[in-house]
C-alpha positions as CSV (number, residue, x, y, z in Angstrom):
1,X,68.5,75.7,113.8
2,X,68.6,74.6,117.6
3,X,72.2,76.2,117.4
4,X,71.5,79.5,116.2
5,X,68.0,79.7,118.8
6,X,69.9,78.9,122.0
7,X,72.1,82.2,121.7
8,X,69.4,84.4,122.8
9,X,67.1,84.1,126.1
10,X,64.1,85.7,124.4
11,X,63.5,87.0,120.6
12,X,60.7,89.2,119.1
13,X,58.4,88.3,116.3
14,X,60.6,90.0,113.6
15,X,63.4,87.3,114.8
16,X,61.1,84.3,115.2
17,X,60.1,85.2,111.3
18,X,63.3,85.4,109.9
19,X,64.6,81.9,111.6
20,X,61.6,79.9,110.8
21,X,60.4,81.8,107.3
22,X,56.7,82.3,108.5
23,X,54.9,85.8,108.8
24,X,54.2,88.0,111.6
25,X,50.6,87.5,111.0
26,X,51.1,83.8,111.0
27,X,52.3,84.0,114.3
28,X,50.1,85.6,116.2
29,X,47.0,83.6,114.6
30,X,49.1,80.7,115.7
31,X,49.1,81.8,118.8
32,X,45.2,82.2,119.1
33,X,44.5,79.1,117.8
34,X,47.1,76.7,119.6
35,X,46.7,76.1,123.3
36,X,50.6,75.4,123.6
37,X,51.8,78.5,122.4
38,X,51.3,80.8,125.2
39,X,53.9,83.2,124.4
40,X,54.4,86.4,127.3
41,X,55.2,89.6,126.4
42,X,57.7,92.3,127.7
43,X,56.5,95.8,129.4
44,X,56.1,97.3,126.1
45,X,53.9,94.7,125.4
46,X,55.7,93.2,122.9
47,X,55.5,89.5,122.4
48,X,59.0,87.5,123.2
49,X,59.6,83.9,122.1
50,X,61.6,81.8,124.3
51,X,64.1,78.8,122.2
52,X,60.8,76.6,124.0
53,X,58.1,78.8,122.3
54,X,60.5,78.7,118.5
55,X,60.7,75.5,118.5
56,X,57.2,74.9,119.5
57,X,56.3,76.5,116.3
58,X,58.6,75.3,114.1
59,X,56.9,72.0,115.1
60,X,53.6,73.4,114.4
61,X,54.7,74.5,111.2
62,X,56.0,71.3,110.3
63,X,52.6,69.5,111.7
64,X,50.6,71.8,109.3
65,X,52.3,72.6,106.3
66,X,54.9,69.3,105.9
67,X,52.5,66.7,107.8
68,X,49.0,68.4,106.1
69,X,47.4,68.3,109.5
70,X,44.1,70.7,109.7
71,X,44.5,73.3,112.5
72,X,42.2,71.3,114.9
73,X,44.2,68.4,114.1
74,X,47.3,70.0,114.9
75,X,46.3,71.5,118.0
76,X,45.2,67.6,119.2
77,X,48.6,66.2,118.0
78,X,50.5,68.8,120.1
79,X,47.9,68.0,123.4
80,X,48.5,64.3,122.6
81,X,52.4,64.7,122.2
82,X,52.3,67.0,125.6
83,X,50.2,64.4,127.6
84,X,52.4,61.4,126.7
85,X,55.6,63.1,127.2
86,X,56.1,63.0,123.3
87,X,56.3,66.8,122.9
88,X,60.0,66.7,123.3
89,X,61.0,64.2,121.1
90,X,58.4,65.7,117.7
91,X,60.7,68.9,118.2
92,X,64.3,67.3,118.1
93,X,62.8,65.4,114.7
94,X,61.7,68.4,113.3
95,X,64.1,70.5,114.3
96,X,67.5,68.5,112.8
97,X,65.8,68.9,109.0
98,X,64.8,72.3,109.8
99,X,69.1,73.3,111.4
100,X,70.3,71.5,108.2
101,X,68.1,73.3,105.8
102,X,69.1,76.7,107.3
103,X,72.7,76.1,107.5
104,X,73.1,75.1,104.0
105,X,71.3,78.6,103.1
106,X,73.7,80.3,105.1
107,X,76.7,78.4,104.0
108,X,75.7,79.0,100.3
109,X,75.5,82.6,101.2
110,X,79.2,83.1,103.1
111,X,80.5,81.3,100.0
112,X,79.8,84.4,97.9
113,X,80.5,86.2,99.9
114,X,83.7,84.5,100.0
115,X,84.4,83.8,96.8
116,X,86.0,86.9,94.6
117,X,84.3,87.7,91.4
118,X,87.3,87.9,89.6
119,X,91.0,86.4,90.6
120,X,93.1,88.1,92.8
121,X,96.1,88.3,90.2
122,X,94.3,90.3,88.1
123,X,93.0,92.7,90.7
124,X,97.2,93.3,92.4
125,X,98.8,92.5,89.0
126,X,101.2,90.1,88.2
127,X,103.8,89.0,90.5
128,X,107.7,90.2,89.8
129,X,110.2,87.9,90.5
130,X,113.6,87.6,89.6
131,X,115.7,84.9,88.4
132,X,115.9,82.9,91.9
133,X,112.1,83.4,92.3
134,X,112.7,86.6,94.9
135,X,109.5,89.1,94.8
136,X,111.4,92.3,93.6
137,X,109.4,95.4,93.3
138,X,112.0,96.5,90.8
139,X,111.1,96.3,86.8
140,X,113.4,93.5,84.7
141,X,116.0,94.9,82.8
């Protein structure tokens, strides 16, 4: 996923759900209840998410859902990882499953997109050739 987050400088919630498959709700009770995630937001006062702040949660999400850490034990994990320099290194880990899971969704996607429904013979017809296997568009006598 670290591919498809560094495109953008900043991303709104709608975005952040759709690349890490959490709800906008989710979020921003995330955000209340980890110290880490201090997202800003614009002059609308919409909140943006930074790559920093998306990967930030897809660790969180991946500390709480994959790990089974409670919310308070998260929240220590992330201070711990942050004080030892740590924090860094628990997003690349979680991040490479999380890129590969995402791309093979897409790719299995593109490739029906991709693939026809039916062959294209059958959609253009059969091909006329002559006798020295020349396309003709003339009918055999």
């Amino acid at each position: 996923m670290r591919e498809s987050i560094v495109k953008k400088a900043y991303y709104s919630i709608g975005e952040v759900c759709d690349l890490t498959g959490l709800k906008p709700h989710v979020l921003r009770y995330w955000e209340t209840q980890f110290d880490v995630l201090r997202l800003t937001k614009n002059r609308a006062g919409n909140r943006v998410f930074r790559p920093k702040d998306i990967e930030l949660v897809l660790l969180v999400k991946n500390l709480l859902y994959a790990q089974k850490y409670t919310i308070e034990g998260a929240n220590q994990k992330l201070l711990d990882m942050r004080k030892e320099g740590g924090l860094e290194g628990g997003k690349h880990e979680v991040l490479g499953p999380e890129f590969l899971a995402s791309m093979k969704v897409e790719l299995e996607q593109l490739a029906k997109v991709l693939t026809p429904s039916e062959p294209l013979e059958d959609i253009t017809g059969p091909e006329k050739t002559d006798e020295d296997g020349v396309e003709s568009d003339e009918e055999p006598e």
